[in-house]
LOPA-95895 format. One line per field, with one value per residue: residue in one letter; x, y, z of N, C-alpha, C in turn. Coordinates in nm, 2 decimals, always signed. Example, Ala and Ser with C-alpha at 12.3 -4.5 7.8 and 13.67 -1.06 7.14 Angstrom:
// residues 2
residu a|s
n_X +1.32|+1.28
n_Y -0.57|-0.22
n_Z +0.78|+0.71
ca_X +1.23|+1.37
ca_Y -0.45|-0.11
ca_Z +0.78|+0.71
c_X +1.32|+1.29
c_Y -0.33|+0.00
c_Z +0.78|+0.79
// end
This chain:
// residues 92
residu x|x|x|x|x|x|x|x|x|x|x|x|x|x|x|x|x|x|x|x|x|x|x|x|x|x|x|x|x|x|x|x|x|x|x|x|x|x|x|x|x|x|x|x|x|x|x|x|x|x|x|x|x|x|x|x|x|x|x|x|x|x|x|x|x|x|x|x|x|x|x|x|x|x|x|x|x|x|x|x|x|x|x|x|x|x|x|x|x|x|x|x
n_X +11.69|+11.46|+11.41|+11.26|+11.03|+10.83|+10.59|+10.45|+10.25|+9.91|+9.69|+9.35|+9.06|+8.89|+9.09|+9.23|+9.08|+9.06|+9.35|+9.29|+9.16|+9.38|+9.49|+9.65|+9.73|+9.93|+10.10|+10.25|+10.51|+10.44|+10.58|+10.61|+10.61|+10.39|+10.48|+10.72|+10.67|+10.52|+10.79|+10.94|+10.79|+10.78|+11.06|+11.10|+10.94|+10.94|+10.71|+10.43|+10.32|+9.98|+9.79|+9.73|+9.61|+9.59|+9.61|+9.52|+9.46|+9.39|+9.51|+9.39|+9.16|+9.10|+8.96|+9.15|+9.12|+9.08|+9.22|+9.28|+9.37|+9.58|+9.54|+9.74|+9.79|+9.78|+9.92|+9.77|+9.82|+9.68|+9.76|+9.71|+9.80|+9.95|+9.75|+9.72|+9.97|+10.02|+10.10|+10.25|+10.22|+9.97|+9.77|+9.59
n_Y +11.61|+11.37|+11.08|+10.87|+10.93|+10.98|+10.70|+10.53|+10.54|+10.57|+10.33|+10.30|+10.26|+10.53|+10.68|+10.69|+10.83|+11.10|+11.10|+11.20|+11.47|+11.61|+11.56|+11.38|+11.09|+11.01|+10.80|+10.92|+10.88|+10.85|+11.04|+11.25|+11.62|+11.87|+11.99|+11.90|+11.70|+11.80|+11.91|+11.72|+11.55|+11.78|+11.80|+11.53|+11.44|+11.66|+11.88|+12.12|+12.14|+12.30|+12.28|+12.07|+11.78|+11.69|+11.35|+11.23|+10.84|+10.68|+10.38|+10.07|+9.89|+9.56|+9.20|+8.92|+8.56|+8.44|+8.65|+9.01|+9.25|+9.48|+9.75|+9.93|+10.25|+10.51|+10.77|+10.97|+11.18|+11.41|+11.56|+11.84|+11.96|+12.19|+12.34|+12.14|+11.98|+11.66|+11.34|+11.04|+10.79|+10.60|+10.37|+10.34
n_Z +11.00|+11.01|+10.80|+10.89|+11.03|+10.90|+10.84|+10.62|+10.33|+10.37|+10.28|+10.16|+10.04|+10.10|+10.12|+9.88|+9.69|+9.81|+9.71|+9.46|+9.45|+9.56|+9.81|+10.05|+10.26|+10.56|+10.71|+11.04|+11.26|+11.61|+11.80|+11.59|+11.49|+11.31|+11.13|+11.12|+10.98|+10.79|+10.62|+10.56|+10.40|+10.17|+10.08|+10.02|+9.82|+9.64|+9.58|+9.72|+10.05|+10.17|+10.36|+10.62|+10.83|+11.16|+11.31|+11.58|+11.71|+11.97|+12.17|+12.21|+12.41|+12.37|+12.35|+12.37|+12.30|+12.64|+12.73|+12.82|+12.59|+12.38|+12.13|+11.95|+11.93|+11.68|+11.44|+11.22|+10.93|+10.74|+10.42|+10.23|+9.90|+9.67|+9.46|+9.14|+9.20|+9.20|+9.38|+9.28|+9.42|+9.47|+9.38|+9.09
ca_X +11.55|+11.46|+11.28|+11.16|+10.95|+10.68|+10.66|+10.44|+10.12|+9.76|+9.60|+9.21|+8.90|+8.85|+9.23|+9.26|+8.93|+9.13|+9.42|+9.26|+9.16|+9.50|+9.52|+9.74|+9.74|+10.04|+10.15|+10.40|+10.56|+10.38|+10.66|+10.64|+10.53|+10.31|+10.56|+10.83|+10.59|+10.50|+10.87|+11.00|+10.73|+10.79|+11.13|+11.07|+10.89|+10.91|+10.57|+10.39|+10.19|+9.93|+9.72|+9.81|+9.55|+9.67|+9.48|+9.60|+9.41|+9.43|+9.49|+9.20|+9.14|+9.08|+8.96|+9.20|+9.10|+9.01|+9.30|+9.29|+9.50|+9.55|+9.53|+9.79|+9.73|+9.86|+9.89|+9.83|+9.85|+9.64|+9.83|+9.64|+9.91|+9.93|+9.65|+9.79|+10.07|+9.98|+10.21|+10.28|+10.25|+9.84|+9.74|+9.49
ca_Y +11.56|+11.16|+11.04|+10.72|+10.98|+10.98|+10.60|+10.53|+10.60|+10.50|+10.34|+10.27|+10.35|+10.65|+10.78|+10.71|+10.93|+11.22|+11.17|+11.26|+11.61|+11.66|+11.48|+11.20|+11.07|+10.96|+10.75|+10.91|+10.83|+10.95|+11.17|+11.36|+11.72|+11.89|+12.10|+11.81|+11.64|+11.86|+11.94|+11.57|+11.53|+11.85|+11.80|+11.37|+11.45|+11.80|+11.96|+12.25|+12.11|+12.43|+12.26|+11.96|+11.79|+11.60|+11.33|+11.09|+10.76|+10.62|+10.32|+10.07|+9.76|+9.44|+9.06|+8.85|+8.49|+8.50|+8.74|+9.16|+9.32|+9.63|+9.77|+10.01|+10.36|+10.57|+10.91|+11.05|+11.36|+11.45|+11.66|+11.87|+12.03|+12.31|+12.34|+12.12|+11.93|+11.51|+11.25|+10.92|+10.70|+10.54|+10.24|+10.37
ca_Z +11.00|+10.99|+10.71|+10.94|+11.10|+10.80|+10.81|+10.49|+10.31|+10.42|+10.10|+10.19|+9.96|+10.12|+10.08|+9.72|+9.63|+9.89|+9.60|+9.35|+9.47|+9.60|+9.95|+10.05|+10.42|+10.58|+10.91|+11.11|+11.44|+11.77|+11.81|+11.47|+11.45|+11.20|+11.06|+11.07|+10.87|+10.60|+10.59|+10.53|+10.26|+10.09|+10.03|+9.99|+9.65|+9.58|+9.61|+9.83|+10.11|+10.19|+10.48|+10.71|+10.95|+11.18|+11.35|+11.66|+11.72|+12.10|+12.18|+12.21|+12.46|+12.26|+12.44|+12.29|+12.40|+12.74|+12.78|+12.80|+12.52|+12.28|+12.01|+11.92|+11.85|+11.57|+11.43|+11.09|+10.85|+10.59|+10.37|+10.07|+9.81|+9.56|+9.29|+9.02|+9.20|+9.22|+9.41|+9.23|+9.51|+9.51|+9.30|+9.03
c_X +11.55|+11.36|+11.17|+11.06|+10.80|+10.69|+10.58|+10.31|+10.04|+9.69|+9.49|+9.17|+8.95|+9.00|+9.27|+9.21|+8.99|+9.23|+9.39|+9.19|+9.29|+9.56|+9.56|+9.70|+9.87|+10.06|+10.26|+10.40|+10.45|+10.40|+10.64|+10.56|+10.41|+10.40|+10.74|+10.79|+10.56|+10.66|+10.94|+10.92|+10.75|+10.97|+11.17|+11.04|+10.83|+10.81|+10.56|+10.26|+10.10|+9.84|+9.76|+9.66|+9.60|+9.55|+9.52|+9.49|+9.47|+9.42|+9.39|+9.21|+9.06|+9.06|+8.99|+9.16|+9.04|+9.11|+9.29|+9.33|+9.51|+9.61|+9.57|+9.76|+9.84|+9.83|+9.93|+9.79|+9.78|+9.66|+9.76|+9.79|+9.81|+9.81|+9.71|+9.89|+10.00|+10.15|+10.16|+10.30|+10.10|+9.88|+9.60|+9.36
c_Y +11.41|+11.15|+10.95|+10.82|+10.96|+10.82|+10.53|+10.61|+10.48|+10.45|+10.29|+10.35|+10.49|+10.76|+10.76|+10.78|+11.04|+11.20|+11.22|+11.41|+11.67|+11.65|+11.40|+11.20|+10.97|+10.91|+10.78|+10.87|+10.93|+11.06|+11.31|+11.46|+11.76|+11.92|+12.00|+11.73|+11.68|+11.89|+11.82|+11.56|+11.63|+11.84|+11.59|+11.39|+11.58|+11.85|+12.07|+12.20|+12.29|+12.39|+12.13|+11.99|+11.66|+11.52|+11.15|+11.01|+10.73|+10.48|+10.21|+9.93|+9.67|+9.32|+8.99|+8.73|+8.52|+8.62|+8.92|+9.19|+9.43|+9.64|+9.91|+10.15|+10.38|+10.74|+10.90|+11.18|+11.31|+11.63|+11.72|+11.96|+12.11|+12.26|+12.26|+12.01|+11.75|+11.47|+11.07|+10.80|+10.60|+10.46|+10.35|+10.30
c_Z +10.96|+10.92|+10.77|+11.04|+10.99|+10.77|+10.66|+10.47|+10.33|+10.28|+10.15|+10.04|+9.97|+10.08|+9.97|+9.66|+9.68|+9.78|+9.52|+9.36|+9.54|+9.77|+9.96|+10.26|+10.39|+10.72|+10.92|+11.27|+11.50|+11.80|+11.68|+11.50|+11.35|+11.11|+11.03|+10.96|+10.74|+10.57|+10.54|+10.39|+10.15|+9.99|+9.97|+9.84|+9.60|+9.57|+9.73|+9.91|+10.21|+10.29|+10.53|+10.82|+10.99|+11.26|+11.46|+11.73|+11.84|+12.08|+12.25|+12.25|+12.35|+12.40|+12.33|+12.33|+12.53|+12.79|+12.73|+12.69|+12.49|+12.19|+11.97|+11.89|+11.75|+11.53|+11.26|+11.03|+10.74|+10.52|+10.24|+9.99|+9.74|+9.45|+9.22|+9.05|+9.24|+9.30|+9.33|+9.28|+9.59|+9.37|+9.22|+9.00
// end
């Protein structure tokens, strides 16, 4: 299993307020599964992830200048853990 599949965490507003009830979000590859995913993070910082949603963003025309472009998509996981268990990895 490849760690560079979970490539970091999402820190927004809204995903710091999901820490603190026991949800982290995470960007992984395009490629990554669900179950590759919760299995990378379970054993990354020891905890029990008990739901996983996953949630893939398309990518999204942009007018750069007078020219076309885009705007990458992405995929990520929102992971809730065990009752009780925190990660040590948001800004307070």
């Amino acid at each position: 299993m490849n760690k560079a599949l979970v490539k970091n965490v999402i820190v927004t507003e809204k995903s710091t307020d999901m820490g603190k009830v026991g949800k982290y979000v995470f960007l992984v590859d395009r490629g990554t599964t669900a179950n590759e995913a919760k299995k990378i993070v379970e054993t990354e910082y020891s905890v029990k992830v008990v739901k996983l949603n996953v949630i893939n963003t398309k990518p999204k025309k942009r007018i750069i200048g007078n020219r076309l472009g885009s705007k990458p998509g992405y995929k990520k996981v929102i992971m809730t853990l065990q009752k009780g268990q925190k990660l040590d990895i948001l800004p307070q």
